[in-house]
C-alpha positions in Angstrom: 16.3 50.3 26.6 13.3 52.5 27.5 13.6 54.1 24.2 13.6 51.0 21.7 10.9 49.6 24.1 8.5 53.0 23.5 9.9 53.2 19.5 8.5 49.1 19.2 5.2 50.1 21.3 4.8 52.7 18.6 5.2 50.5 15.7 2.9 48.0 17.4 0.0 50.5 18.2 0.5 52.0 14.1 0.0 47.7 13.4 -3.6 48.0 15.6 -4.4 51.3 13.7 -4.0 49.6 10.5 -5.6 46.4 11.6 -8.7 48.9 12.8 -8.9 50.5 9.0 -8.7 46.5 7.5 -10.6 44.7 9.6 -13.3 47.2 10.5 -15.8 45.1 9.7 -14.7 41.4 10.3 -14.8 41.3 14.1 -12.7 37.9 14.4 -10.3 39.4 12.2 -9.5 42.2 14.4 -9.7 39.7 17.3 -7.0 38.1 16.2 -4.7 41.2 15.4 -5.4 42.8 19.3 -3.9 39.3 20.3 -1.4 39.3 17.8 -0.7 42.8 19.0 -0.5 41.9 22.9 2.0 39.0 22.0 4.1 41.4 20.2 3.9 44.0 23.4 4.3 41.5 25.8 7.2 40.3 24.2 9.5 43.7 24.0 8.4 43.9 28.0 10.4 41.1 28.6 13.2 42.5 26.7 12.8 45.7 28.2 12.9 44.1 31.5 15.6 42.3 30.5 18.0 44.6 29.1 17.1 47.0 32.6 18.4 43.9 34.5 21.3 43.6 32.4 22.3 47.2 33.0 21.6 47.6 36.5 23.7 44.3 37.1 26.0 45.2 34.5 26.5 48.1 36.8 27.1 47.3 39.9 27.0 44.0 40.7 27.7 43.9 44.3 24.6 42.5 45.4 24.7 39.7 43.1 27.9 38.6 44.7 27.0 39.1 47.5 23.5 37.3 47.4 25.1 34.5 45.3 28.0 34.5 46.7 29.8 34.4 43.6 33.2 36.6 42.9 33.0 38.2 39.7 35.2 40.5 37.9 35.4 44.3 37.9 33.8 44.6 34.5 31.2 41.8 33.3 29.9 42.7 29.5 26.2 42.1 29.0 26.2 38.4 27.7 27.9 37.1 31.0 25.0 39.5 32.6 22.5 37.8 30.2 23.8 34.3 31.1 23.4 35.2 34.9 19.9 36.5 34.7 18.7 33.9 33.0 20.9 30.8 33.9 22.0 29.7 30.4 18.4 29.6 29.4 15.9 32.1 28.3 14.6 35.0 30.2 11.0 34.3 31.7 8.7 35.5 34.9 5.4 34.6 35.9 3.3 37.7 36.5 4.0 40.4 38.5 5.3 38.5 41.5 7.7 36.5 39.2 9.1 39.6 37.7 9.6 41.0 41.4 11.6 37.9 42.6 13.6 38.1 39.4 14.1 41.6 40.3 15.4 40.4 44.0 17.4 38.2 43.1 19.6 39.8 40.7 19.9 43.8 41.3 18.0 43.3 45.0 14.5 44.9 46.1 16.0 48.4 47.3 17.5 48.7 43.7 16.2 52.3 42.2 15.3 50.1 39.1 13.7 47.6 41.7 11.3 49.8 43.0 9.8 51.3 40.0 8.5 48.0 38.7 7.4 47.0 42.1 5.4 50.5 42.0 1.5 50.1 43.1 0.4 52.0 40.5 2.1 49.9 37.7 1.1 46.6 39.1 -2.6 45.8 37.8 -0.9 47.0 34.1 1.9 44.3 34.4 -0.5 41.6 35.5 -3.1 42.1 33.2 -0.3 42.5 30.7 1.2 38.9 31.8 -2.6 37.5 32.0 -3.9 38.5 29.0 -0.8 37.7 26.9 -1.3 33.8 28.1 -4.6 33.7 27.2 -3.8 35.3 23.9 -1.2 32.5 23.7 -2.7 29.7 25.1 -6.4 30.3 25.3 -6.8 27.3 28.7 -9.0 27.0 31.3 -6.2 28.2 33.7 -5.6 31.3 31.6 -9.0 32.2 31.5 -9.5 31.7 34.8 -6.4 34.5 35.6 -7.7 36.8 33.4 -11.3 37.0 34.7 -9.5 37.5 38.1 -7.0 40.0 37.1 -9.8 42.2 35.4 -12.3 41.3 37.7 -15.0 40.0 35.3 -17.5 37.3 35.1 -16.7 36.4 31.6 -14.6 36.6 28.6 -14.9 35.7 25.0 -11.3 36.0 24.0 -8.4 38.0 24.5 -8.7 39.7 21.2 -12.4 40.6 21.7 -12.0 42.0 25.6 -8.8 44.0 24.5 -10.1 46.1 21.3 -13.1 47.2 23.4 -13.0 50.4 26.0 -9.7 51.2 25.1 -8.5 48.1 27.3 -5.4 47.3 24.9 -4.4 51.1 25.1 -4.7 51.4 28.3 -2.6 49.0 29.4 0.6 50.2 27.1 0.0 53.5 27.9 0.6 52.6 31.4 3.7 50.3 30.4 4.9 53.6 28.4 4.9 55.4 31.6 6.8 53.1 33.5 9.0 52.8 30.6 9.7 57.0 30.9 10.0 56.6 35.0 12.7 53.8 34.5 14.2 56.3 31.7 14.6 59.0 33.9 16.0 57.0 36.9 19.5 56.7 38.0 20.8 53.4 37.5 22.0 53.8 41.7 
């Protein structure tokens, strides 16, 4: 799971390279590929996320029964741990706070796999992740709004704009990358 999400953060950052080379001198252009390019990255987060979720419970799921209180069999396979996590529909967390009470709920918050996405020092990168990927997306007051909190600025022209500049877009999957490598070389408990 950590490994296909790094291999499709590398294929996205060699689309921004190329996008850099095209577009270098049509600015909206290159707008549009940085929020192209943050769709894309935060969309294998969630399935990075996901799959974690789906190994940890796949597992051990003791604290899901428990929690739940629902009696499951010695050996679930990964589409009944699918259907569990995200209740027959499709997998989705608002911010970091949402992805920490989805964490709770389904491998609990003492979880080795738990703690690393709750980690301080990976929590501005997954909320300016989650905030900038819905202004991307839907460009609305609200979203805006989130963003100039999550970054702490005054004002924004768009997502693609804020995210080529200062390295912004890179930093942000270089952090997910390293969470990605601490979640790789943890013990599933």
């Amino acid at each position: 799971m950590s490994s296909e999400f790094s291999d499709n953060i590398t294929e996205i950052e060699a689309y921004t390279e190329r996008c850099n080379q095209v577009f270098a001198d049509e600015k909206k252009y290159l707008s549009y590929c940085y929020e192209n390019a943050i769709i894309m990255v935060y969309k294998a987060f969630e399935q990075f996320v996901l799959r974690s979720m789906i190994a940890c419970l796949n597992h051990d799921h003791s604290y899901f029964q428990e929690k739940h209180g629902i009696k499951l069999g010695k050996h679930i396979n990964d589409d009944v741990c699918e259907f569990l996590i995200t209740k027959g529909g499709f997998f989705d967390f608002k911010g970091r706070d949402g992805l920490c009470k989805a964490l709770n709920s389904m491998i609990g918050p003492n979880h080795n796999i738990a703690i690393i996405f709750k980690k301080t020092k990976y929590k501005d990168a997954i909320e300016q992740l989650c905030t900038i990927r819905n202004y991307a997306a839907h460009n609305s007051i609200q979203s805006k709004r989130a963003v100039l909190k999550a970054f702490n600025l005054q004002r924004i022209s768009s997502a693609g704009s804020f995210l080529k500049q200062q390295h912004r877009f890179e930093n942000i999957v270089g952090k997910l990358l390293e969470l990605a490598e601490d979640i790789k070389n943890t013990p599933l408990q």
